[in-house]
N, C-alpha and C positions, 0 to 999 in steps of 0.2 A: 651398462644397464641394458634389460633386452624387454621390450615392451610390445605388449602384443593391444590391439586395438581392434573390439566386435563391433560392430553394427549391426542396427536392426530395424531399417526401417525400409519402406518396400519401394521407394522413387529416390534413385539417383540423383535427381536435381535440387532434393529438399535441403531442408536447412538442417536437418540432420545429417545429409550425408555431408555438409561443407563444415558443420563439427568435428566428426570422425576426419576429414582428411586435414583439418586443421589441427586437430591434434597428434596424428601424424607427422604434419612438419614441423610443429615444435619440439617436439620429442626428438627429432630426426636431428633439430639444430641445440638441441643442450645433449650432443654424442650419445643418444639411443641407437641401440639398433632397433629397426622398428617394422613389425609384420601387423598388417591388418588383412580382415574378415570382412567381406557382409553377407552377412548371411542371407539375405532374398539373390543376392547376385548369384551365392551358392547353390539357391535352390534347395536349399538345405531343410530335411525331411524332419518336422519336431517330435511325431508319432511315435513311440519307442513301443515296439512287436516283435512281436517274433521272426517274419521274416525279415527283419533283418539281419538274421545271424543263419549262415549256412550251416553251421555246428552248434547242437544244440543238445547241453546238456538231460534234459529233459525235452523230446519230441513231441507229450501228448498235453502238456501240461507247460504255459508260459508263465516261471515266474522271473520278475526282471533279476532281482540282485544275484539267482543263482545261475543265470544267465550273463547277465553281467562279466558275474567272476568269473564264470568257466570259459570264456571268450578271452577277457584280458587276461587270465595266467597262460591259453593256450596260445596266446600271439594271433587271434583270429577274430579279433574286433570287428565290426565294419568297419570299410573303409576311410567314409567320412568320421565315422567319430575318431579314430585313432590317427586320423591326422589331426583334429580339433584339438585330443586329448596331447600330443606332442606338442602342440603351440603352448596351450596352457602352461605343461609341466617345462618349457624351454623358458619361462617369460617371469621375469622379477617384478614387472608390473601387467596391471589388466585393468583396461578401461572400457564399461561398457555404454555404448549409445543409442538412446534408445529414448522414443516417446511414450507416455503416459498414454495408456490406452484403458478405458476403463478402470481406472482406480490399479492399474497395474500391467506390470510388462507383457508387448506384444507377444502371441502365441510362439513365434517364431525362437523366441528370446529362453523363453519359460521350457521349450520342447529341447533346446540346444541342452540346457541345464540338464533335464531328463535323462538327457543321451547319454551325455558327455561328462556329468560327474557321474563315472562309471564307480560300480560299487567294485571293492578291491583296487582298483587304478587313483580313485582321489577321495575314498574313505572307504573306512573299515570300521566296525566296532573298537579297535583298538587305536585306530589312527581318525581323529576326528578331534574339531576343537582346539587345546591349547596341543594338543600333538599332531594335528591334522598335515596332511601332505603338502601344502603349500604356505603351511609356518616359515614364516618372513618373509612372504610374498606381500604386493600391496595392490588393492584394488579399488577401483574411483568410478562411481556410477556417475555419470552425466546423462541426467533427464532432461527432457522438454514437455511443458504442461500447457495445453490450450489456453487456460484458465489466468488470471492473472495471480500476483504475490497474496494478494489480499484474501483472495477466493480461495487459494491456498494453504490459506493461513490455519492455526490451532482453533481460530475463531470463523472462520470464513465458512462458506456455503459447501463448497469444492471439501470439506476437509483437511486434516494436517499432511502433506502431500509428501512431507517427511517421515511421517509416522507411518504413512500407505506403503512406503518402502522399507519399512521395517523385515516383515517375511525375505523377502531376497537381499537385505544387509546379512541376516541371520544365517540363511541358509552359504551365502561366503564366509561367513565366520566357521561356518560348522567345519568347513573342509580347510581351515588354518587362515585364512588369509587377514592378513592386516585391512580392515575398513576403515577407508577414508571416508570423512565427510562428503555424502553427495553432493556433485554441483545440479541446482536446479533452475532451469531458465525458465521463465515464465511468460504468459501472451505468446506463445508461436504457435499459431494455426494458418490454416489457407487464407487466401482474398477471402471477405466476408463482403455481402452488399451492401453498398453505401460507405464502404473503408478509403479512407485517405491512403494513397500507398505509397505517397512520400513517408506520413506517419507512420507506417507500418516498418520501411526500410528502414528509418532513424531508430524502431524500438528494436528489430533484429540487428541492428549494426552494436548498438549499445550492449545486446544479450550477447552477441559475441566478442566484445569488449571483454564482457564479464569472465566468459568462459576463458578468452586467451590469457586473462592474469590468474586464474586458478590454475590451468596448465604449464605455464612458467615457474609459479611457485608452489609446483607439485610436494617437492621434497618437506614443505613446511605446513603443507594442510592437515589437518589435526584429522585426529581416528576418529571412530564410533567406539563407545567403550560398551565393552560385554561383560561379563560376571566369568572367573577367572575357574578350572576347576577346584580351584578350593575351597569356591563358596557353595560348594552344593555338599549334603549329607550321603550317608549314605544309601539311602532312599531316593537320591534325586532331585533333594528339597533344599531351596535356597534354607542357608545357615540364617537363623535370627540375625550375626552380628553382621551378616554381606549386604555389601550393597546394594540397592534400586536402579536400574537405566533407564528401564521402560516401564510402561503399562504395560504389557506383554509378560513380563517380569516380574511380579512384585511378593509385599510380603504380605499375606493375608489380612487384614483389616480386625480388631480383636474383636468378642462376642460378648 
């Protein structure tokens, strides 16, 4: 099994980066081969432009996917993304780490996405979905949310912080990949004033608890279920008799 491991958070010392390398070493000890990323260490550029690309399809006029393509069929990607894009397409798993920033993934994280699911290299009009490029692949978001479980919740203040990751569950599905259930740890932010920081350590020692028996029983953590291509018509419209996942999703309410 060959598992590749992003990061995305911008200090070395946090408790996100001692996720990403903990998930590393288990992976490492249940006979992974295992590459990881972090992306700030990279210095990795989210911006997706045009100079980036010394050959360019189209010189007066930047549109990405025909840029894109014309890059990955010529063998003249940038740099960075076609090394990113060879880990990817190398790796039977992909865990990404990353904190909850604004009701959603660091720029850093969101820009990689941009780059790196190159159009032609990891979808295409025809390859996308239940035929998508990385069909049988599996992939495991591991967040961290300031907020606590509660505040997090369906009913909480924070909103449903599972349902916030909806957009970038969907958008790995589009490009094939098997979505696991995200793991989401909750209360991890900086010293706060007036914070107990024995109680702080005890509530990160526990949240890492959590996280190392999800990564142990990686093989057993249940998917996200998506609506399959046969529930859609041929207009693009879920079938009356298909299922429901999400609110995102659904079937029109009658009149």
């Amino acid at each position: 099994m060959k598992s590749l491991v992003i990061s995305a958070h911008p200090e070395p010392k946090s408790f996100n980066a001692r996720l990403s390398s903990t998930a590393q070493r288990l992976l490492r000890e249940r006979g992974h081969e295992v590459r990881g990323t972090d992306l700030y260490a990279l210095d990795f550029d989210p911006r997706e432009r045009g100079s980036h690309y010394h050959y360019r399809r189209d010189p007066d006029r930047f549109f990405v996917q025909d840029e894109q393509r014309f890059n990955h069929d010529g063998g003249s990607l940038p740099a960075d993304v076609a090394r990113q894009l060879d880990d990817l397409l190398w790796a039977d798993l992909l865990v990404l780490q990353f904190p909850l920033w604004w009701f959603g993934v660091p720029a850093i994280l969101k820009g990689w996405m941009d780059r790196v699911f190159v159009y032609g290299g990891m979808y295409s009009s025809r390859r996308r979905f239940d035929n998508g490029v990385c069909r049988g692949k599996r992939v495991l978001l591991s967040v961290t949310a300031g907020s606590s479980a509660e505040d997090c919740s369906p009913t909480g203040r924070e909103g449903d912080t599972r349902l916030i990751l909806w957009p970038i569950l969907y958008s790995l599905h589009y490009v094939g990949f098997d979505v696991l259930e995200p793991v989401i740890l909750y209360g991890i932010h900086g010293a706060h004033g007036g914070e107990d920081p024995r109680e702080r350590d005890a509530h990160l020692a526990v949240q890492l608890s959590r996280f190392e028996q999800a990564m142990t029983t990686i093989d057993r953590l249940p998917t996200v279920p998506f609506n399959r291509d046969e529930d859609w018509d041929e207009r693009g419209q879920l079938k009356p008799e298909a299922p429901s996942y999400s609110p995102f999703i659904r079937h029109a309410p009658p009149f």
